[in-house]
N, C-alpha and C positions, 0 to 999 in steps of 0.2 A: 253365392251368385244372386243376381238380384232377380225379385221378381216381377211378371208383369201384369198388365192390366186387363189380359184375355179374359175374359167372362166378367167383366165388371165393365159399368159406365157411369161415370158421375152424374149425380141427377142433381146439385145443389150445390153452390159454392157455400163456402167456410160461417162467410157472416151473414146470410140471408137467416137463419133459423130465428124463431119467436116461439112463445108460449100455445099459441095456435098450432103450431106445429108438431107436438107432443102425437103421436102412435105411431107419424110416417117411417114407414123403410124408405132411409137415405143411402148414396153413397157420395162420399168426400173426398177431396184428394188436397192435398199443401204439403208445407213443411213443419214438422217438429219446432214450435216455438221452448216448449221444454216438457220436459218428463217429470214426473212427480211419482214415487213408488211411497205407500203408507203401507206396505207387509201384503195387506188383505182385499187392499185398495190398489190400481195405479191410472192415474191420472194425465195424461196429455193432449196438449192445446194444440191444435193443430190449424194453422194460420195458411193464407192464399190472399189475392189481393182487397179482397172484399172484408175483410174480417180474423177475426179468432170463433174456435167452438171446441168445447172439452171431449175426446175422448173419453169414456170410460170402461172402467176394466173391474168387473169384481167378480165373488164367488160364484155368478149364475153364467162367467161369461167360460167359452170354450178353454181346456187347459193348454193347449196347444197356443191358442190369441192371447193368452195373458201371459203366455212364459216368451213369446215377440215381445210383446208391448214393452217386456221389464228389457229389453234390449235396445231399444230405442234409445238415441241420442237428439240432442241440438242440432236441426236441420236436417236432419234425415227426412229422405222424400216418402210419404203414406198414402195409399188411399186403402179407406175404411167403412166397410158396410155395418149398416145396424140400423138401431129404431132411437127416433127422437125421444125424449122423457126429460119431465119435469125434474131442475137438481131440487136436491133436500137444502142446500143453500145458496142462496141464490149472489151471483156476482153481479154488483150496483156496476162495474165498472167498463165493461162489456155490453153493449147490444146485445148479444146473446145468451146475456148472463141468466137467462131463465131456467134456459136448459142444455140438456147433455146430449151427447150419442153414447148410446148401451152398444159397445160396439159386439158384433159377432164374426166380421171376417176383419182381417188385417194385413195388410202387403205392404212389405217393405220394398219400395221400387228402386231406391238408391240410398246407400249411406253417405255419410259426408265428417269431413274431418272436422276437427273442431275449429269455427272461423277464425279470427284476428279480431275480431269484435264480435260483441254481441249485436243480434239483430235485434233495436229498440228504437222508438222514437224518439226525436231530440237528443241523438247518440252524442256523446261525450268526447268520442277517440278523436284524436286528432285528423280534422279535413284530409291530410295529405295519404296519410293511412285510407281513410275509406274510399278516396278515388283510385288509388292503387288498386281495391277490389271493391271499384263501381257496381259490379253484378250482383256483390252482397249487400253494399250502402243501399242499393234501387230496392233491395227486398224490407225495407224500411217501410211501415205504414204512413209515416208521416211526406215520406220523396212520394211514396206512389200515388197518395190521393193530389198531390200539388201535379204528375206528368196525367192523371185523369181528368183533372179540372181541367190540365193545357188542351187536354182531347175535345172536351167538354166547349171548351172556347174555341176550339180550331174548326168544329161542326158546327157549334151554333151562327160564326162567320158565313161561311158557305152558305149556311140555311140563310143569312138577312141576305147577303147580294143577290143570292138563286131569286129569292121575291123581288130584288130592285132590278132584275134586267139582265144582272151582270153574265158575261160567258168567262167560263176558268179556259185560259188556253196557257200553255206551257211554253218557257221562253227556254231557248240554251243554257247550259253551261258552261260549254267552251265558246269564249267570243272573242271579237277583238277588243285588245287594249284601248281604252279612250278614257280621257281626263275627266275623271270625277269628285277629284277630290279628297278620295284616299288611296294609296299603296296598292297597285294591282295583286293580289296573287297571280307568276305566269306559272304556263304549262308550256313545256315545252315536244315542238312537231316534231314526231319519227320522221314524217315522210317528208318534211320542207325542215330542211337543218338551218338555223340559226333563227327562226321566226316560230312566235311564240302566239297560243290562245294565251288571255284571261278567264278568269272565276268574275265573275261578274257583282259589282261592288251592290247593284240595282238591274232590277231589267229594264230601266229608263229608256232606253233608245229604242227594242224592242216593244215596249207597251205606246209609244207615240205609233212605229212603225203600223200597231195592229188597228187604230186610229185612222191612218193614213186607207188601211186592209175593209174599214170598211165596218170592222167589229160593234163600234159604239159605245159598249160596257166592254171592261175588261178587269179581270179579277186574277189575284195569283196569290197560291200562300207558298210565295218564292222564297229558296234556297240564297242568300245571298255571302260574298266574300269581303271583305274589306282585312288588307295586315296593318292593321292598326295599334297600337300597345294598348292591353288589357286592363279593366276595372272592374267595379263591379256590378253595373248596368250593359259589360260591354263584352260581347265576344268574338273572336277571329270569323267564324261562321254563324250566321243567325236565320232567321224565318220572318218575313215579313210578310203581312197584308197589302199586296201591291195592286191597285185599283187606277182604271183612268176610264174618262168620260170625255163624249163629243156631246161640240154643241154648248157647251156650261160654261158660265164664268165661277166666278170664285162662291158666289154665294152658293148655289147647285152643289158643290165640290163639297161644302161647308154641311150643310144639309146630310146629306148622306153619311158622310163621317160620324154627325154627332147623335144620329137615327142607329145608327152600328152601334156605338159606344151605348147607348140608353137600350139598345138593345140585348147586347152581349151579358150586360149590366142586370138586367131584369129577369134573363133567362135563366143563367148559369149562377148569379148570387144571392137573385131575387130583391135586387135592392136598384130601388127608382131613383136616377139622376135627374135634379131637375133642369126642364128644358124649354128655350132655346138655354146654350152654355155661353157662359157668358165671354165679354171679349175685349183684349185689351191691344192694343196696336206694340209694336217692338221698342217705340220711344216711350211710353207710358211704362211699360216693364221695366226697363230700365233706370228710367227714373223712379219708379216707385221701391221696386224689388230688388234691384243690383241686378235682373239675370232675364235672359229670355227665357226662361225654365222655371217661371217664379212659383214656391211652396206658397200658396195663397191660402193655408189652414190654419194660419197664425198672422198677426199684426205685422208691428218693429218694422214699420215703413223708415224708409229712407227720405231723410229731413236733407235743403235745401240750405244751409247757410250762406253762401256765396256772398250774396248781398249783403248779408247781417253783418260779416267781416271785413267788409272792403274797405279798405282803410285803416285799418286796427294798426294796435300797437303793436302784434303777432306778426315778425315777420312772415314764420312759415306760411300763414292762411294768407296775410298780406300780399307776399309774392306771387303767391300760386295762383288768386285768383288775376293778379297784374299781368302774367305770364299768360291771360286767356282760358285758364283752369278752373276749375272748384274745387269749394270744400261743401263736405257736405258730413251727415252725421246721423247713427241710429241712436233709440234711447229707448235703453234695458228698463222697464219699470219694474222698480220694486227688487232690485237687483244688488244692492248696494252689499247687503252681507253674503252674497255668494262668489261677484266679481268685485274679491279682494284686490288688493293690489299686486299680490302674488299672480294671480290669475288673468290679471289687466297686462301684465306685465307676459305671460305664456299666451295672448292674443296679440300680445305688440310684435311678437317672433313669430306668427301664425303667420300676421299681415305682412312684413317685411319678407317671408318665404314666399308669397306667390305676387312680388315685386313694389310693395309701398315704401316710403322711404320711412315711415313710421308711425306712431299711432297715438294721437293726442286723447286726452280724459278729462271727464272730471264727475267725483263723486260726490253726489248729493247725502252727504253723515246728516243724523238728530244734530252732531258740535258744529255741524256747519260744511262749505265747500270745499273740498281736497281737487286741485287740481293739477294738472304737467306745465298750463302754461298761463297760468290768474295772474302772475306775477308780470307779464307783458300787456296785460288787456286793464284798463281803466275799470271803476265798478260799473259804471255804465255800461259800457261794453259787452263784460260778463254776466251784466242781467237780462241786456239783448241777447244774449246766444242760449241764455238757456232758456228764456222765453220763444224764440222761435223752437229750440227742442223742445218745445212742451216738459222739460226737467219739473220734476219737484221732488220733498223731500224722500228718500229711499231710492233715487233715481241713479243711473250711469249712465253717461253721454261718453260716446265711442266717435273720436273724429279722424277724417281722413281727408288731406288736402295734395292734388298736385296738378301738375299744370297741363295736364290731362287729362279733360272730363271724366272722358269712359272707364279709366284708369281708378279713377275714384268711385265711381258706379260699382264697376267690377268687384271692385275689394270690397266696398261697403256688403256686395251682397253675401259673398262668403262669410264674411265677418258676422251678417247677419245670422245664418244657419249656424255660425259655430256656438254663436252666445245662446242661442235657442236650443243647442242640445246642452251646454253647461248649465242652465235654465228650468230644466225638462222640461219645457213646454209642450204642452200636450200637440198631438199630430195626428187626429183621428178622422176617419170619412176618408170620402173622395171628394177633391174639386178641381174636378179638369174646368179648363180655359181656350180659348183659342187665342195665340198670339198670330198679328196681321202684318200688315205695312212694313216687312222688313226691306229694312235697305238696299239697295240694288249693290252698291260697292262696299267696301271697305277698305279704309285706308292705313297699309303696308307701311311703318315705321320703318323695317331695314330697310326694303327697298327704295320708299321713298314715292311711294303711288299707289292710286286707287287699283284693287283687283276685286274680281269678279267675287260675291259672298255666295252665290248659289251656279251652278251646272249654269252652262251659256243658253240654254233655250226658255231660262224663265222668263216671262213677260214682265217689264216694265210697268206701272201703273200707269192708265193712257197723259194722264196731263203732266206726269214728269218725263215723257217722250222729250221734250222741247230742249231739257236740262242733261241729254246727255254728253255731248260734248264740251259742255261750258262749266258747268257747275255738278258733276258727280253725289257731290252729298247730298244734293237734294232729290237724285234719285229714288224712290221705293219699289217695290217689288209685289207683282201679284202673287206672295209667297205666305204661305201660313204653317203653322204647327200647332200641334195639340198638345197640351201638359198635360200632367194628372202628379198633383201632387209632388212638385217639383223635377219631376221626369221630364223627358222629350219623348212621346208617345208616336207621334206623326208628324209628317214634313210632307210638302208638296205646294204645290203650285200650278199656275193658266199657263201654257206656254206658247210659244213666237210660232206662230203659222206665217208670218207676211216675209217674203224671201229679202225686200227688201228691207224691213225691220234687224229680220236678222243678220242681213251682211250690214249692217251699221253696228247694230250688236257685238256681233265677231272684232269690227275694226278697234271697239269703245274696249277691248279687253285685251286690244293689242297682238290678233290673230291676222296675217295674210289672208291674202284669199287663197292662197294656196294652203297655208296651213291649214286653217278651215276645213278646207278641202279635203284635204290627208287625214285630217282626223273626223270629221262628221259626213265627209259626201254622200254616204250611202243614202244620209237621210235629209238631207236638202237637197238630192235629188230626188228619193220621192216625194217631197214637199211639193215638189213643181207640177205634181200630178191628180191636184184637188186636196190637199191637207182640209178639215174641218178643225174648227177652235176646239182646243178641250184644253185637259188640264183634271190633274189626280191627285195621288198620296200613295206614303207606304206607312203602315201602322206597323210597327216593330212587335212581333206577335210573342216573344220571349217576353219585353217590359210592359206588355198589358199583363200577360198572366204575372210576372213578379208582383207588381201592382197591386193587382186585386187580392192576392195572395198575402200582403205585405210581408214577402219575403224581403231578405236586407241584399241577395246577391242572385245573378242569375245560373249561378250553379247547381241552387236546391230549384231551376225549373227546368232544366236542359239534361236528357237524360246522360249523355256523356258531353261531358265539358273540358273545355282549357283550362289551365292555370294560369297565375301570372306569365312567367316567362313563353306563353303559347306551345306550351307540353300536354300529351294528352298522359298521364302516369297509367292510366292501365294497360293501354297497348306499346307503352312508350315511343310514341311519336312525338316529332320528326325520327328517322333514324337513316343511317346511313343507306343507298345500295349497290348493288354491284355494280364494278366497273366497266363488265358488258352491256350494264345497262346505260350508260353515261355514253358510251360509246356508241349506241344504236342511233342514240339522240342528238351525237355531234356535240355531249359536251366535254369539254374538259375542264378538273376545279384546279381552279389559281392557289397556288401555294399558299395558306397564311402569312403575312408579315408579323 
């Protein structure tokens, strides 16, 4: 039977003990990290979130506590009285390695069987194993200190906005469904049969509304839902830092944001971002980086051929750019013995996977030019294009051409990041950015027209007001986001307070007024009732702590996670239920075909 902790109180967690600490009567409580019996000697480390500290058991100790001790197993629950003392050998490898506890009482409070893994840092067992038994992978030193820094980070938040003003007020989580751009999760109503809540993708509509309420600052480390397919920045359910402001345009917005980040940044890792952050508008990204989300820790900018080729004897570049397209091109320095042409050849199949039609080269060898297409371009030609790629000897030029600008932007930037890890190119620091001026629309190849690239209530840039109905592309957007290191950190934006702004708005995305209606009335109704300008963000509070952490996924920061296919393995969800329960709710399931 086990025993318990009546007349004992822990006065000291696992890892706090040091050399100073040598006479005190402590008492301890964790789990069995392992046992160690030497005959005359027994030895166990006994572990809790804070640390390791040695047990010891020897001839001066009670016979009754040492013939426990030799019983102890792997994860067995302890707590243990005694006196700190100096070990005879000291472990470098341990914070605590100075010293011991001389233990004199001992209580086994729980046994435990032997796990499926060893509880170790940087465990080896396979992922899917350790999330099947998440409650043993979490007793992991290396998971706990990554969900304490997330604590760490989640308080140090609270603490900046508490000084800038902000009030924490709580939004729902059953709401109405509305267009946000991802996959609602419904809930389905007991009491209203066929009408359904949402899980709320953002509490967008809600943090305008508390705007409208009068609030001014508003702060939330919200719960949010999006069913979106899984990666590994990305999960079915997440926490965001959701913040909005009256009164601000973009720049105020801007400020605070990156006052947070050099904040968060100082407190919790003790490491100074420099500031203001710097900032690149959505077309410069683009054109520079291939990505709105550009890694700006390494070079291998994206070179502009366009021009250099117009005319060639190449039709591909030829065509493409005739067709109104580019070509454009990165260049590997010093890359030539690594991107074989084995390897040139597994980036030609990279590219062609996320839609190029192929991928042009050529390598700069000591014997001279190797190229896919030298044979169509004059030397002339050839000398101009590798002169605008800055090519020289040890070099590889990587080309993409189609009659698609962005098309070629896009892929050049992937193509960028992928040669930079064949590369290793080093990745280290932080350097967030702020990208601006995103474009108001975007235009729909299947469909065949401009739609809306952000939520209908962002604000337009005022002087591209003029250009909505006539010319779309030249719209921009009061819309910003934060990187950090080729993440997407934050998103947000000013949004439309003028009623008749927004019913032009509505009209330019191809909403009724009625639809409008149906789907936003609640809140252009109270618009009509004094709205003040503001305009916020939500900071994704799982890919700051991944970030700072430079974890590779957000499973080692999320204390219970999804998998790919949106399964939780330890409790096994989703899972069936009962059919009185389907039936309280008015539903019934459709047969699979």
């Amino acid at each position: 039977m086990a025993e318990t902790l009546k007349g004992l109180k822990r006065t000291d967690y696992c890892g706090v003990f040091r050399k100073e600490d040598a006479g005190r009567e402590v008492t301890v409580c964790g789990w069995a990290q392992r046992q160690r019996d030497l005959g005359q000697l027994i030895f166990i480390d006994l572990r809790d979130r804070t640390g390791i500290v040695q047990l010891a058991f020897d001839e001066s100790t009670d016979r009754a506590v040492f013939d426990k001790a030799f019983t102890v197993r792997s994860e067995y629950v302890l707590a243990a009285k005694g006196v700190v003392r100096l070990r005879s050998s000291i472990n470098h490898d341990i914070p605590t390695g100075d010293v011991e506890i001389a233990v004199q009482e001992l209580r086994i409070l729980n046994k435990a069987e032997t796990p499926p893994f060893e509880i170790v840092e940087n465990s080896t067992t396979a992922e899917a194993t350790r999330l099947k038994y998440r409650y043993l992978d979490l007793r992991r030193p290396d998971l706990q200190r990554n969900l304490i820094l997330r604590h760490r980070i989640a308080k140090s938040a609270r603490d900046y906005f508490d000084q800038q003003g902000f009030i924490e007020l709580e939004t729902p989580i059953l709401i109405r469904s509305t267009p946000e751009g991802a996959r609602d999760f419904l809930v389905p109503s007991r009491l209203h049969h066929g009408e359904f809540y949402a899980l709320p993708q953002s509490p967008q509509l809600y943090k305008q509304l508390s705007m409208v309420a009068g609030f001014d600052r508003y702060v939330q480390l919200a719960r949010c839902f999006r069913d979106e397919d899984l990666r590994a920045d990305r999960q079915p359910e997440f926490t965001q830092i959701d913040l909005e402001m009256s009164f601000v345009d973009v720049e105020d917005v801007l400020e605070v944001g990156e006052g947070f980040l050099a904040h968060v940044f100082k407190k919790v890792l003790d490491v100074d971002l420099p500031m203001p952050l710097p900032r690149l508008t959505y077309t410069e990204a683009m054109t520079r980086y291939g990505s709105d989300k550009p890694d700006t820790r390494f070079g291998m900018e994206l070179i502009d051929l366009t021009d250099t080729v117009r005319g060639c004897g190449f039709g591909v570049f030829a065509s493409a750019v005739e067709g109104g397209g580019a070509v454009g091109a990165i260049t590997a320095k010093n890359a030539v013995s690594v991107l074989t042409r084995k390897e040139v050849d597994k980036l030609t199949e990279m590219v062609r996977g996320i839609g190029a039609k192929g991928l042009a080269w050529a390598r700069l060898t000591p014997e001279g030019v190797s190229s896919s297409f030298a044979k169509f371009l004059t030397e002339e030609e050839m000398a101009a294009l590798l002169k605008t790629a800055g090519a020289e000897s040890g070099d590889v030029v990587l080309i993409i051409a189609d009659t698609v600008k962005k098309h070629v932007l896009t892929t050049l930037g992937a193509l960028r990041l992928a040669v930079a890890d064949k590369l290793d190119i080093p990745r280290e620091g932080y350097r967030p950015l702020w990208i601006t001026d995103f474009p108001f629309f975007e235009y729909d190849e299947e469909a065949g027209q401009y739609v809306a690239m952000h939520h209908p209530f962002t604000a337009p840039l005022d002087e591209c007001i003029p250009y909505l109905d006539t010319e779309p592309d030249k719209v921009f957007a009061k819309a910003y986001d934060l990187v950090l290191n080729g993440i997407e950190l934050a998103s947000g934006s000013i949004r439309i307070t003028d009623p008749a702004l927004q019913k032009h708005m509505f009209s330019a995305l191809g909403l009724s007024d009625e639809e409008a209606y149906q789907k936003f009335g609640f809140l252009t109704d109270a618009f009509k009732y004094g709205a003040p300008p503001h305009g916020g963000m939500g900071i994704g509070l799982d890919r700051l702590v991944m970030q700072m952490l430079g974890a590779s996924t957000l499973r080692d920061v999320v204390a219970y996670p999804k998998v790919q296919n949106m399964t939780e393995l330890m409790t096994e969800c989703p899972s069936p239920v009962d059919e009185a329960q389907l039936q309280e709710l008015g539903i019934a399931m459709a047969e699979e075909k």
